[in-house]
C-alpha positions as CSV (number, residue, x, y, z in Angstrom):
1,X,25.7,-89.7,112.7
2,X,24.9,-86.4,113.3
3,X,22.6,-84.0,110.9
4,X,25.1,-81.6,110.9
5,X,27.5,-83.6,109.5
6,X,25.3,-85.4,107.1
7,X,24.2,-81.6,106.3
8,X,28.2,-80.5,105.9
9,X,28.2,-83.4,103.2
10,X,25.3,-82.1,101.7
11,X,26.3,-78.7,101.1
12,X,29.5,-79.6,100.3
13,X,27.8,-81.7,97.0
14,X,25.3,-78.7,96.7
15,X,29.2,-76.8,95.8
16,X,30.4,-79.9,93.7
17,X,31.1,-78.0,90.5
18,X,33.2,-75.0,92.4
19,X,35.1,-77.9,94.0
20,X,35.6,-79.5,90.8
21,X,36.8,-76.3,89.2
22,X,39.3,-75.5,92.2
23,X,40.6,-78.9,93.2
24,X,43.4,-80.1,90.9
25,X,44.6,-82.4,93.0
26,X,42.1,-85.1,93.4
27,X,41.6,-87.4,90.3
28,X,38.5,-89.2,91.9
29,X,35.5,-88.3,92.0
30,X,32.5,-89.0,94.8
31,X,28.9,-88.4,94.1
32,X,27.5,-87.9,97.8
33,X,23.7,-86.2,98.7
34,X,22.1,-86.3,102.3
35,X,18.8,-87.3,100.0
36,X,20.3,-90.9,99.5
37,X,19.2,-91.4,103.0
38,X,15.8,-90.5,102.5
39,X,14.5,-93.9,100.4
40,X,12.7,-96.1,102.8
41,X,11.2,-99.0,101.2
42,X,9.6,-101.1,104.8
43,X,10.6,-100.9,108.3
44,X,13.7,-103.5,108.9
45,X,14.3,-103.6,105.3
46,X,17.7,-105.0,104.0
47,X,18.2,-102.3,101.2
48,X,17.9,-99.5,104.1
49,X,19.1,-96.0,104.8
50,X,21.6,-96.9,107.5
51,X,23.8,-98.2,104.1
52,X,24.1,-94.9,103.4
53,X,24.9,-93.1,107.0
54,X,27.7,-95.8,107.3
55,X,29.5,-94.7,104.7
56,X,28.7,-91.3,105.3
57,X,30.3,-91.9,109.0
58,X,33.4,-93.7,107.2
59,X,34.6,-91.1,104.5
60,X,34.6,-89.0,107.7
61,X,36.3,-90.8,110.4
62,X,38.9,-92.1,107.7
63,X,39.1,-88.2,106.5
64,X,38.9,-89.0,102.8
65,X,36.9,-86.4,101.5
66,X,40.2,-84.1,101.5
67,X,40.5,-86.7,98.8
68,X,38.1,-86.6,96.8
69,X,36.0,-84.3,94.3
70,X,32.3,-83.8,95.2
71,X,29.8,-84.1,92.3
72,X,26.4,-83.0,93.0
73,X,23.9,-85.5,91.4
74,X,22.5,-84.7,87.9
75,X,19.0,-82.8,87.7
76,X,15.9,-83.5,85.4
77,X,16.9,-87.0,84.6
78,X,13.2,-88.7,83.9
79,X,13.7,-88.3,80.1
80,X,17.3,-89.9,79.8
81,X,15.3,-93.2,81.8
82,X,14.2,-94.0,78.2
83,X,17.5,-94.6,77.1
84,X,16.6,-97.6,78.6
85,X,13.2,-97.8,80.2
86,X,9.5,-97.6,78.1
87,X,7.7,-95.1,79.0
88,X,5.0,-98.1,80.5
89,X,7.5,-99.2,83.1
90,X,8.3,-95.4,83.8
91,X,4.8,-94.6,84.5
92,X,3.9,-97.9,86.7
93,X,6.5,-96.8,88.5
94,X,5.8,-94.0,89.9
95,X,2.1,-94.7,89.7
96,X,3.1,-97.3,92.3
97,X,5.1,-94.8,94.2
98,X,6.2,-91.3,93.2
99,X,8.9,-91.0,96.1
100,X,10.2,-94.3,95.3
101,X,10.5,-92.9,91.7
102,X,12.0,-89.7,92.7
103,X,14.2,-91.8,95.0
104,X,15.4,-93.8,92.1
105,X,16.2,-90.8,90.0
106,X,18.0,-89.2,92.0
107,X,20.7,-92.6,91.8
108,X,20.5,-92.1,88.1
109,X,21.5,-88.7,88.4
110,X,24.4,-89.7,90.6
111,X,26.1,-91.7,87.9
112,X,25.0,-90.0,85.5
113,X,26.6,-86.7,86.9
114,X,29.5,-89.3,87.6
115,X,29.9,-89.7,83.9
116,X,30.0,-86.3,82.8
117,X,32.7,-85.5,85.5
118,X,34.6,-88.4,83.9
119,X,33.2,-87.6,80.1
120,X,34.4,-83.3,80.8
121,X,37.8,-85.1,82.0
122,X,37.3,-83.1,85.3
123,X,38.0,-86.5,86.8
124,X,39.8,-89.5,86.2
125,X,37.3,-91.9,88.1
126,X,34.5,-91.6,90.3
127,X,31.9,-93.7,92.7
128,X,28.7,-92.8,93.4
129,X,27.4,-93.5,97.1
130,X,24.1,-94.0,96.1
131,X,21.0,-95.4,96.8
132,X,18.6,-97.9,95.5
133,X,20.6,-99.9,93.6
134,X,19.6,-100.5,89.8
135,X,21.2,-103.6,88.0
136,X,18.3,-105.8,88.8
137,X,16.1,-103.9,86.5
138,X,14.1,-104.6,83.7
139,X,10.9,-103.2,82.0
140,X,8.3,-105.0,84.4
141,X,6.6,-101.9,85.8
142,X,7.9,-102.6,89.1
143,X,10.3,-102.9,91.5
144,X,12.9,-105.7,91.2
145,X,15.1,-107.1,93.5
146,X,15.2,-103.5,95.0
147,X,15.9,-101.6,92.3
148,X,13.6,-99.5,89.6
149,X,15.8,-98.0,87.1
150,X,18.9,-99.4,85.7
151,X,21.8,-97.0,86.8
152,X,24.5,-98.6,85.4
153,X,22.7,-99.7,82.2
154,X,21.2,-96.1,81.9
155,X,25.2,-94.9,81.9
156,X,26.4,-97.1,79.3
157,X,24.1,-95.3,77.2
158,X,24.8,-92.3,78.6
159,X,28.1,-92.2,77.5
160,X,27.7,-93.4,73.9
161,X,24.9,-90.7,73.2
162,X,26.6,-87.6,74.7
163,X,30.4,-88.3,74.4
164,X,30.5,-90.6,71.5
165,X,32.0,-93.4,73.0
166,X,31.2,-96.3,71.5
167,X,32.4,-99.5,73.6
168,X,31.2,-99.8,77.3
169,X,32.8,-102.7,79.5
170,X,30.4,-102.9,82.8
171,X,32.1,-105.4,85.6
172,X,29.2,-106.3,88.0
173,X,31.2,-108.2,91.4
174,X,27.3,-107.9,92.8
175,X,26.9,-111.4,94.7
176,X,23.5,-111.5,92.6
177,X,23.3,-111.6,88.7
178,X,22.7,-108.4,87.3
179,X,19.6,-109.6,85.2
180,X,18.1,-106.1,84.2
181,X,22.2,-105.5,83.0
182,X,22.4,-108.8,81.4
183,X,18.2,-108.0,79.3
184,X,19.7,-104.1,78.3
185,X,22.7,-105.7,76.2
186,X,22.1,-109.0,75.6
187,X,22.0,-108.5,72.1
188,X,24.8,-105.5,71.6
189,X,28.4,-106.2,70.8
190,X,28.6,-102.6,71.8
191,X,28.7,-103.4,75.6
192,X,30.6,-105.8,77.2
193,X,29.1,-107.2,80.1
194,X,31.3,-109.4,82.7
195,X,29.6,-110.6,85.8
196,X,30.5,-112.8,88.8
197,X,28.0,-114.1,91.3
198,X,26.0,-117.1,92.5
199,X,23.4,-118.5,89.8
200,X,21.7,-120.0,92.6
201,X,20.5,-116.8,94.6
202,X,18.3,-114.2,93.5
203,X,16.7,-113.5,90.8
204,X,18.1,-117.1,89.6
205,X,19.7,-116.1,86.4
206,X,23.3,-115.4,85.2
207,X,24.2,-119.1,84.2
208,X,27.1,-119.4,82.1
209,X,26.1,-120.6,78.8
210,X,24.0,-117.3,78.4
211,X,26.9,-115.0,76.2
212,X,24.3,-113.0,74.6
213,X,22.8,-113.4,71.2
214,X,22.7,-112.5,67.4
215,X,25.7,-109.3,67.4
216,X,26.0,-110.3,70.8
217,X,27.0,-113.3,71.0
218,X,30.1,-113.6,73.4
219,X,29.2,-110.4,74.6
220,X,27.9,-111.4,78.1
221,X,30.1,-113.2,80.5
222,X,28.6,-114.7,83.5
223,X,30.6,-116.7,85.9
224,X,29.0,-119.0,88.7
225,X,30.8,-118.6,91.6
226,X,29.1,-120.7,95.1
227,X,29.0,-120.5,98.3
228,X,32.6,-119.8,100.4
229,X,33.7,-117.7,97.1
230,X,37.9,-116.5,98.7
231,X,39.6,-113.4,97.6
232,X,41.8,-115.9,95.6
233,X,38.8,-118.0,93.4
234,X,37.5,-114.2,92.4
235,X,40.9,-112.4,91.6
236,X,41.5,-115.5,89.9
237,X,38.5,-115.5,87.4
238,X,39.4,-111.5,86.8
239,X,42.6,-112.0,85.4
240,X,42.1,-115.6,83.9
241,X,38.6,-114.3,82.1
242,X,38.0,-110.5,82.8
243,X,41.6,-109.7,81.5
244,X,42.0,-111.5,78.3
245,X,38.2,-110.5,76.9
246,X,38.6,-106.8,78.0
247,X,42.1,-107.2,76.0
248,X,39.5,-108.4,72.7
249,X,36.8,-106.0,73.5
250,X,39.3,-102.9,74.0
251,X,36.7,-100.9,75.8
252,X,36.2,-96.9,76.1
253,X,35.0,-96.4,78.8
254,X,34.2,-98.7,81.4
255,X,31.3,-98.8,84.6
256,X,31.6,-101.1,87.5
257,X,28.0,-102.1,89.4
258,X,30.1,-102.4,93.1
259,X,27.6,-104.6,94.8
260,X,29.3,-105.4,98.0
261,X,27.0,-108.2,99.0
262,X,29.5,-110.6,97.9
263,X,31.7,-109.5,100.5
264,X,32.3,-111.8,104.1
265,X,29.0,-111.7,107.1
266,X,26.8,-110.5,104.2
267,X,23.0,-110.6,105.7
268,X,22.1,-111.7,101.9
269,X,25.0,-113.7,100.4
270,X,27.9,-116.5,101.0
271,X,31.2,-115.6,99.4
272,X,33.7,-114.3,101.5
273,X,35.7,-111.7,99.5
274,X,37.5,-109.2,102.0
275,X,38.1,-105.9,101.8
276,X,41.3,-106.5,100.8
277,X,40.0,-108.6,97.7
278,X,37.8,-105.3,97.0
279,X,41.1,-103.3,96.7
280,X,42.1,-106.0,94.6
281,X,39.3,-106.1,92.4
282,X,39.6,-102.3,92.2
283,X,43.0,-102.3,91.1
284,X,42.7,-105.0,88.2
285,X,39.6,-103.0,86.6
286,X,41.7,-99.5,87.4
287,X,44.1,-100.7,85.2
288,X,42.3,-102.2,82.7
289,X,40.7,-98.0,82.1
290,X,44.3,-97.1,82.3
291,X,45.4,-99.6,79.7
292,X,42.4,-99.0,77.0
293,X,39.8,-96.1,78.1
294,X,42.7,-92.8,79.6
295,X,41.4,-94.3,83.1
296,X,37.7,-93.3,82.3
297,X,36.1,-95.3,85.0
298,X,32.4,-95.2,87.1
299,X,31.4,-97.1,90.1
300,X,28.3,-97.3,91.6
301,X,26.9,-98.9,94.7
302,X,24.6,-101.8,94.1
303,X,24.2,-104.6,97.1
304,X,25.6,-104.9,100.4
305,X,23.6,-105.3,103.4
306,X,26.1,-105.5,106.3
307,X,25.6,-102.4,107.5
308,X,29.1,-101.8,108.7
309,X,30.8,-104.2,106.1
310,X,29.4,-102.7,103.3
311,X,30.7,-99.1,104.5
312,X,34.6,-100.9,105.0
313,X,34.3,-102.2,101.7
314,X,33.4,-99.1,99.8
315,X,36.3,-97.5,101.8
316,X,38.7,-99.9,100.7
317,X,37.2,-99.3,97.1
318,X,37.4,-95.9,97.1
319,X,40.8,-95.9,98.4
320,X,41.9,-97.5,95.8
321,X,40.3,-95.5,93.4
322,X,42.5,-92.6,94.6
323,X,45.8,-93.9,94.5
């Protein structure tokens, strides 16, 4: 991709709240920044900037940021990390690397600016293009699994501190467990958390007799699915599990951690969800936000490590999200 195009995205995020103010149109919302490219964590690394040009190049080609309202991410985030993060793991952090750190802000303020697009009712919905990924996250002091600070995690309590809303469902379709997710809530009837992927792979964790603990209990929802996962098995487990407990929980507002690493040829997972299935997937949580939360809805990008499958999927994700 060229850098003038990745430097029309950027100004056209630099605008985002003039475009939000203007565009009436567009009930979806797209957090995009030419800095997303700029996290490098080793040469030949999975988790690697070319994620983020891909999908750059594909909102263009597919012309779908007529679409869409551009949100520029949130500033001066490092004191809303406590939310969920000590202060210790903050610090180790960036004492092991202060551009990794800034680079992992700067994903926090993406959903985080997602939310209060969504929270302001400027927008119905919104995904954040974003890089590193957060849901592996805990309070070690140091990078896990790719990730430093728990985006999605971080906007759950985002959106019960500033707008009051108390229930948070977060659907994680991440081919890995969202362990950091799973540590933030495990004990809070508060958030719902509902996440399919293979206990097997990394980090190890997410098996199902884990439902959370104390106010918690039944709270947490992990379901195993192996190796050769179909569009079918996963659409299946959303409606036969997903549907019913949302329809108990009756949440306010609800996050999805869109790891695309589940999807087909993934360099880093075996289930073979489609695109199509993604669009699926999207569909069934869209209308469970219609149904209980006005539609309030906030993807982010976690996994995905085909290069050009992870850009299709988002695609299909996002297109989804606009209908």
């Amino acid at each position: 991709m060229e850098r003038r195009q990745f430097l029309a995205l950027s100004s056209l995020a630099t605008f985002a709240q003039a475009v939000i103010a203007a565009d009436k149109k567009s009930h979806t919302g797209l957090v995009i920044d030419e800095r997303f490219i700029e996290h490098h964590i080793s040469p030949a690394h999975p988790e690697s900037p070319a994620r983020y040009q891909a999908i750059s190049e594909q909102l263009l080609q597919q012309n779908l940021l007529s679409k869409l309202v551009l949100i520029k991410p949130k500033d001066n985030v490092e004191a809303l990390l406590k939310l969920i993060h000590s202060e210790q793991h903050i610090e180790s952090i960036k004492q092991a690397g202060l551009v990794a750190h800034q680079h992992a802000m700067l994903a926090t303020g993406a959903v985080l600016a997602a939310v209060d697009a969504v929270g302001q009712q400027q927008v119905s919905n919104a995904f954040c293009a974003s890089r590193p990924p957060g849901h592996h996250a805990l309070n070690t002091g140091q990078e896990e699994g790719f990730c430093y600070y728990n985006h999605a995690a971080l906007a759950a309590r985002y959106v019960q501190q500033q707008y009051k809303l108390e229930k948070i469902l977060i659907v994680d379709w991440d081919y890995h467990h969202g362990n950091g997710t799973e540590w933030a809530f495990y004990n809070d009837p508060s958030v719902l958390y509902f996440s399919t992927h293979d206990k097997f792979a990394y980090p190890g964790t997410g098996f199902p007799e884990r439902e959370g603990e104390g106010e918690g209990k039944g709270f947490n929802i992990n379901v195993h699915l192996g190796c050769g996962t179909t569009d079918d098995d996963i659409i299946t487990v959303f409606e036969q599990r997903l549907r019913p407990a949302v329809a108990m929980f009756k949440p306010d507002f609800i996050i999805i951690s869109a790891g695309f690493d589940s999807r087909e040829d993934d360099l880093l997972g075996c289930h073979k969800i489609t695109d199509q299935g993604f669009a699926q997937l999207t569909k069934i949580v869209k209308n469970l936000a219609q149904q209980h939360c006005h539609g309030r809805l906030v993807s982010l990008l976690e996994g995905g490590y085909n290069i050009q499958g992870n850009a299709s999927a988002v695609i299909s994700h996002l297109t989804e999200l606009i209908k």
